[in-house]
C-alpha positions as protocol buffer text, in pm:
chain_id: "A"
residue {
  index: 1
  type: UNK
  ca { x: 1516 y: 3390 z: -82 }
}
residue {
  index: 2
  type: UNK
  ca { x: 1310 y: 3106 z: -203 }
}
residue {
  index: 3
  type: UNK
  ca { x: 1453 y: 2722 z: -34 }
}
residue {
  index: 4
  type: UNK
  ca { x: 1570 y: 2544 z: -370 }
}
residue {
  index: 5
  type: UNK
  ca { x: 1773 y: 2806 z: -459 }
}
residue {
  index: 6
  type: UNK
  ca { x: 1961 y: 2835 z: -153 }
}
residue {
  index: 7
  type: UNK
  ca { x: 2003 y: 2450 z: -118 }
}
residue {
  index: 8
  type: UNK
  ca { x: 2160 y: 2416 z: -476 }
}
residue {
  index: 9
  type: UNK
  ca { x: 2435 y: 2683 z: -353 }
}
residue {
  index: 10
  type: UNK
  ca { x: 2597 y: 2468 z: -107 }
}
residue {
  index: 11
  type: UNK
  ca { x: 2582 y: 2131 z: -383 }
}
residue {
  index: 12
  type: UNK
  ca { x: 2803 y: 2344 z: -653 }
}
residue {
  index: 13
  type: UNK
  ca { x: 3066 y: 2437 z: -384 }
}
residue {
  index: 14
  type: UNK
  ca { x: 3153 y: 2109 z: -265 }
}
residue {
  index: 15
  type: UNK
  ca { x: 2899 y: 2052 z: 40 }
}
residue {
  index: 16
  type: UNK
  ca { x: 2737 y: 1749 z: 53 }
}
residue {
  index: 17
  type: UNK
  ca { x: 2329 y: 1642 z: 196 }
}
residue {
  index: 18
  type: UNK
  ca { x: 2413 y: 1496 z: 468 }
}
residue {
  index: 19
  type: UNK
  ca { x: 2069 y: 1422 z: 614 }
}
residue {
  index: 20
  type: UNK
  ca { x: 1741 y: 1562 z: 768 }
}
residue {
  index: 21
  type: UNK
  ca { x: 1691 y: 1691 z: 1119 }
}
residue {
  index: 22
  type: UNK
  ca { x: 1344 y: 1746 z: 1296 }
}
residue {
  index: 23
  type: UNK
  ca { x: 1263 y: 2123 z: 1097 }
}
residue {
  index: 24
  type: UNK
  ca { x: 1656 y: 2157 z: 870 }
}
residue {
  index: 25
  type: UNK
  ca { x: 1878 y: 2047 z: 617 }
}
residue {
  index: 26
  type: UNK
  ca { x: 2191 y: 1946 z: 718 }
}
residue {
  index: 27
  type: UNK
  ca { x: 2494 y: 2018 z: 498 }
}
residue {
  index: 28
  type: UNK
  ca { x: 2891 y: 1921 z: 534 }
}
residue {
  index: 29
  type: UNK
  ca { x: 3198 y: 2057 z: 347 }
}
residue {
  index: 30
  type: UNK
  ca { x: 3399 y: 1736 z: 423 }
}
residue {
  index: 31
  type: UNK
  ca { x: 3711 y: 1929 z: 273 }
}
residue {
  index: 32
  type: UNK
  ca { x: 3688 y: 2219 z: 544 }
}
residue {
  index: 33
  type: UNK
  ca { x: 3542 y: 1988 z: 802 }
}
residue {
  index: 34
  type: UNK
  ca { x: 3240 y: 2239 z: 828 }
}
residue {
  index: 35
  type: UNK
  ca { x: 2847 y: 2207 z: 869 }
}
residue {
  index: 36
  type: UNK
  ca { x: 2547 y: 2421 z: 850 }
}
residue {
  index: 37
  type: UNK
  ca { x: 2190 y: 2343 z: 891 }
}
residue {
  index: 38
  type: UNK
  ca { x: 1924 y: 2547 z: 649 }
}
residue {
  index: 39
  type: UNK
  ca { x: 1539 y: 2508 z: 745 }
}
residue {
  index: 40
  type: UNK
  ca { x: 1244 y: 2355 z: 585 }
}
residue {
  index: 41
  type: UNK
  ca { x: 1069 y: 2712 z: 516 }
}
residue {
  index: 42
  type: UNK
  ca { x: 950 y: 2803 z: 147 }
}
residue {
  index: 43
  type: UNK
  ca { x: 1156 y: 3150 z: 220 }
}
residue {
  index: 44
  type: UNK
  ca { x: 1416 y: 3212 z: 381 }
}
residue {
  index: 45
  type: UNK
  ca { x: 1562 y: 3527 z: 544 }
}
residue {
  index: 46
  type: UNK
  ca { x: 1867 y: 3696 z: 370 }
}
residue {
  index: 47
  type: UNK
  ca { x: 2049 y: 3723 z: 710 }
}
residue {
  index: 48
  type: UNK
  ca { x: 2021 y: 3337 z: 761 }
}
residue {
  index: 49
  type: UNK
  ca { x: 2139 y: 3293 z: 391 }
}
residue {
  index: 50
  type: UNK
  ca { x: 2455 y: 3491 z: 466 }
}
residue {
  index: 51
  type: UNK
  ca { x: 2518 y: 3298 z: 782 }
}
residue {
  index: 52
  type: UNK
  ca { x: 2453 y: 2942 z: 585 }
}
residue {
  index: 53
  type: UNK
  ca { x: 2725 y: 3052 z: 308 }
}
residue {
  index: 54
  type: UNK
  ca { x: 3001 y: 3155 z: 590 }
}
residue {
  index: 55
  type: UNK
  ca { x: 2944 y: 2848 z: 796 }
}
residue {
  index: 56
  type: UNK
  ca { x: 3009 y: 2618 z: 479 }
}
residue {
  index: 57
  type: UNK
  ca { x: 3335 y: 2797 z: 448 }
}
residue {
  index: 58
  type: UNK
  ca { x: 3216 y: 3002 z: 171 }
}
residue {
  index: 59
  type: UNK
  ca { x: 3358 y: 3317 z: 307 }
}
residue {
  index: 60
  type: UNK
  ca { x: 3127 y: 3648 z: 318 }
}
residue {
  index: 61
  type: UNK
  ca { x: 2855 y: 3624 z: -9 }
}
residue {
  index: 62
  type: UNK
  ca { x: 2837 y: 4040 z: -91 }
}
residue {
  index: 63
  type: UNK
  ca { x: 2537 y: 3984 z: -254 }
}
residue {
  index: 64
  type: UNK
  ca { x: 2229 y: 3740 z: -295 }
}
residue {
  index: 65
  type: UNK
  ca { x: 2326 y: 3805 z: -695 }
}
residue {
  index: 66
  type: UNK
  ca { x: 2637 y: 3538 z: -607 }
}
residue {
  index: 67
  type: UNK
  ca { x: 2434 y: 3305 z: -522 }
}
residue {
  index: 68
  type: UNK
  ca { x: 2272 y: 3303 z: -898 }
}
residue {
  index: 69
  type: UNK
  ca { x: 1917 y: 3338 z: -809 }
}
residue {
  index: 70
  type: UNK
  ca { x: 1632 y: 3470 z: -990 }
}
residue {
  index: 71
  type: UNK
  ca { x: 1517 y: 3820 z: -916 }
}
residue {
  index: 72
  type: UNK
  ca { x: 1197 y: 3802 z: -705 }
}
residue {
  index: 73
  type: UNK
  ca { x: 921 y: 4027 z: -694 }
}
């Protein structure tokens, strides 16, 4: 999954940028008092997408479709 779109998930559920580490993003859900970091790489595996999502206190994402990306390919 391409970076932007997996960093504008996280901003319509609540999380908020909460600054930049050495190679990641660091998010916070303030509201669940939860964090995840998502790196600085143009693509990003759909594992680590999954595991971004449930750290944010998004629950289990059954699909990459949820997130409301583009088809790729």
């Amino acid at each position: 999954m391409k970076r932007r779109y997996l960093i504008r998930y996280p901003e319509t559920r609540g999380c908020e940028f909460l600054g930049e580490g050495g190679n990641h993003t660091v998010y916070v859900n303030r509201a669940l008092k939860k964090t995840s970091t998502a790196p600085r790489h143009k693509e990003i595996n759909d594992f680590l997408v999954y595991k971004i999502c449930k750290d944010i206190g998004e629950g289990k994402v059954v699909s990459l479709d949820d997130l409301h990306c583009p088809k790729e390919g």
